[in-house]
ZASE-256880 format. One line per 4 residues: number of its first residue (from 1); their letters; for each residue x negated, y, z of C-alpha. Coordinates in steps of 0.1 Angstrom, whole numbers, plus 5000, padded with zeros to 4 digits. Each point is the difference from the previous one (the first is absolute). Example, Ala and Ser with C-alpha at 12.3 -4.5 7.8 and 13.67 -1.06 7.14 Angstrom:
BEGIN
1	as	4877 4955 5078  4986 5034 4993
This chain:
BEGIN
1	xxxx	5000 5000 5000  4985 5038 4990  4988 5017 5027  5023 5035 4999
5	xxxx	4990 5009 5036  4966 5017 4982  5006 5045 4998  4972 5021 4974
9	xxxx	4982 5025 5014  5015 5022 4973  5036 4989 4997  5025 5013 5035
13	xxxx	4997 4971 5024  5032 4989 4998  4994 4983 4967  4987 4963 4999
17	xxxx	4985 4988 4974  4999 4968 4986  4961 4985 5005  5012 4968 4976
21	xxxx	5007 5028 4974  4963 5019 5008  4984 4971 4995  5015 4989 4970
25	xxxx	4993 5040 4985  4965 5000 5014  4988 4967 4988  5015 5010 4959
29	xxxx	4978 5029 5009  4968 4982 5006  5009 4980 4967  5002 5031 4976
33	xxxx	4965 5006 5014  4985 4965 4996  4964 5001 4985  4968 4975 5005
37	xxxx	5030 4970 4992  5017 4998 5034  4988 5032 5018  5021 5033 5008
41	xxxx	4991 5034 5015  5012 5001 5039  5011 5035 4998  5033 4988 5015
45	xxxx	5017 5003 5036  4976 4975 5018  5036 4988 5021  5008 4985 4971
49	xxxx	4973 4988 4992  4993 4980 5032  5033 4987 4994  4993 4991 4962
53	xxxx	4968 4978 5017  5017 4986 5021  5027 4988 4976  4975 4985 4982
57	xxxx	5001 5020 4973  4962 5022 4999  4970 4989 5017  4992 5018 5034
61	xxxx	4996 5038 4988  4983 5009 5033  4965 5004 4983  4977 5027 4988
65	xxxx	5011 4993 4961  5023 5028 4982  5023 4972 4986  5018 4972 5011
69	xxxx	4998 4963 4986  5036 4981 4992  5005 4964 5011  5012 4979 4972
73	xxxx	5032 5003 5015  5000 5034 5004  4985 5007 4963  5035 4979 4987
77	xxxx	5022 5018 5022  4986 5039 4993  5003 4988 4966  5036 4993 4999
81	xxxx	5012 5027 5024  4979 5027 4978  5022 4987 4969  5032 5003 5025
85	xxxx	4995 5035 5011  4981 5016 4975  5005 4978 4965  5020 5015 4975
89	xxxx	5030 4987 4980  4994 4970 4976  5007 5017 4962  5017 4984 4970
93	xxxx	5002 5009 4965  5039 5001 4988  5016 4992 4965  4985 5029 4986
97	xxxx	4966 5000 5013  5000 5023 5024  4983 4997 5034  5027 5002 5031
101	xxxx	4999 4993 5036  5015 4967 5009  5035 5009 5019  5007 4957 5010
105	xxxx	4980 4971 4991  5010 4966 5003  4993 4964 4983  5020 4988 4970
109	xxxx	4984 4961 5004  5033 4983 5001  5024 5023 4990  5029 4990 4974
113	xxxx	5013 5025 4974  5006 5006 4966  4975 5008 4971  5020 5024 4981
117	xxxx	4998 5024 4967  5011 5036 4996  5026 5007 4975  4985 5032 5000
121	xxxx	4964 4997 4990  4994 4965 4998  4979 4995 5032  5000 4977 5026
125	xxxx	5006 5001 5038  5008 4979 5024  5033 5000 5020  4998 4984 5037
129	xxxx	5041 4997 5011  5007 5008 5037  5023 4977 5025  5029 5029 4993
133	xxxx	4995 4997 4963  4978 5035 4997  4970 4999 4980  4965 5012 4991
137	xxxx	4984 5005 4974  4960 4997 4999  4979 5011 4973  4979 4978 4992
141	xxxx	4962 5006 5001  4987 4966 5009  4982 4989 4967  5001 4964 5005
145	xxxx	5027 4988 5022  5012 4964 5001  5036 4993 4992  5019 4969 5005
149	xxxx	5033 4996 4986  5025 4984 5018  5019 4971 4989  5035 5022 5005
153	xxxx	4981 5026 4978  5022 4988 4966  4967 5006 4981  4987 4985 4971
157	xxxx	4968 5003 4979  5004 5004 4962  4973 4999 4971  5013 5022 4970
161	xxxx	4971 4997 4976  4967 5010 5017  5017 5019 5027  5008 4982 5033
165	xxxx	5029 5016 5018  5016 4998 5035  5033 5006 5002  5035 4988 5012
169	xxxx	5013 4966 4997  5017 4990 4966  5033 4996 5020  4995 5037 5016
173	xxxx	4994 5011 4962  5034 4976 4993  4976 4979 4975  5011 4966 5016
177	xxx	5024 4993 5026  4995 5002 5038  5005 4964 5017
């Protein structure tokens, strides 16, 4: 549990502050300083810093050196909190090309929809259906995604000369009869 019971000599001393929190700010700190492959400058509140060794996280900084040395532990942890606090927004490039911050991110491994094809300009998207029967439509950027069709799909391949064609099933076209 955070130690709140902790007042800064600068801040009214009815405020408690959260030493869990400190720690956590101090030790990204000492990561965006890292040099010499595990070392960092010990310019820091040296509270927190006896309570960084003591977590295990940087060896003893009690020395006469200007910087103090991460445990392998603490190297992995100031590492991840530094991407937390300080890292910036992962970026994606949309439909037409352009750079943009990414607003939600989440994995399509799995994920049943529909490959469909504008009747507008004759691209494709893909169209994932909600449990309320909404929908979304997703560009599509991946360049070489793997599609199964399903076996409800009413697909068929055709070969008209040279070309090879995917399309609907002769009894969706009404070229035979459904059974």
């Amino acid at each position: 549990m955070p130690n709140s019971n902790v007042s800064h000599k600068f801040l009214a001393s009815t405020v408690a502050l959260d030493t869990e929190k400190i720690d956590a700010a101090v030790l990204s700190l000492l990561y965006l300083t890292l040099h010499d492959n595990a070392r960092a400058w010990k310019s820091m509140d040296w509270d927190a810093l006896a309570r960084l060794h003591d977590k295990g996280f940087i060896h003893d900084p009690v020395n006469k050196a200007k910087s103090v040395e991460f445990t392998d532990a603490g190297l992995k942890e100031a590492k991840r909190l530094c991407e937390r606090h300080f890292g910036t927004p992962a970026l994606a490039v949309d439909s037409r090309g352009v750079s943009a911050q990414v607003e939600e991110l989440g994995s399509a491994n799995g994920v049943n929809g529909m490959l469909c094809r504008s009747a507008v300009d004759g691209g494709y998207f893909f169209r994932v259906y909600s449990a309320d029967h909404t929908f979304t439509d997703y560009a599509l950027m991946h360049d070489d995604l793997e599609v199964t069709i399903s076996k409800d799909a009413l697909a068929s391949f055709y070969r008209i000369g040279e070309a090879h064609i995917l399309d609907h099933s002769p009894a969706v076209l009404g070229r035979e009869k459904r059974e």
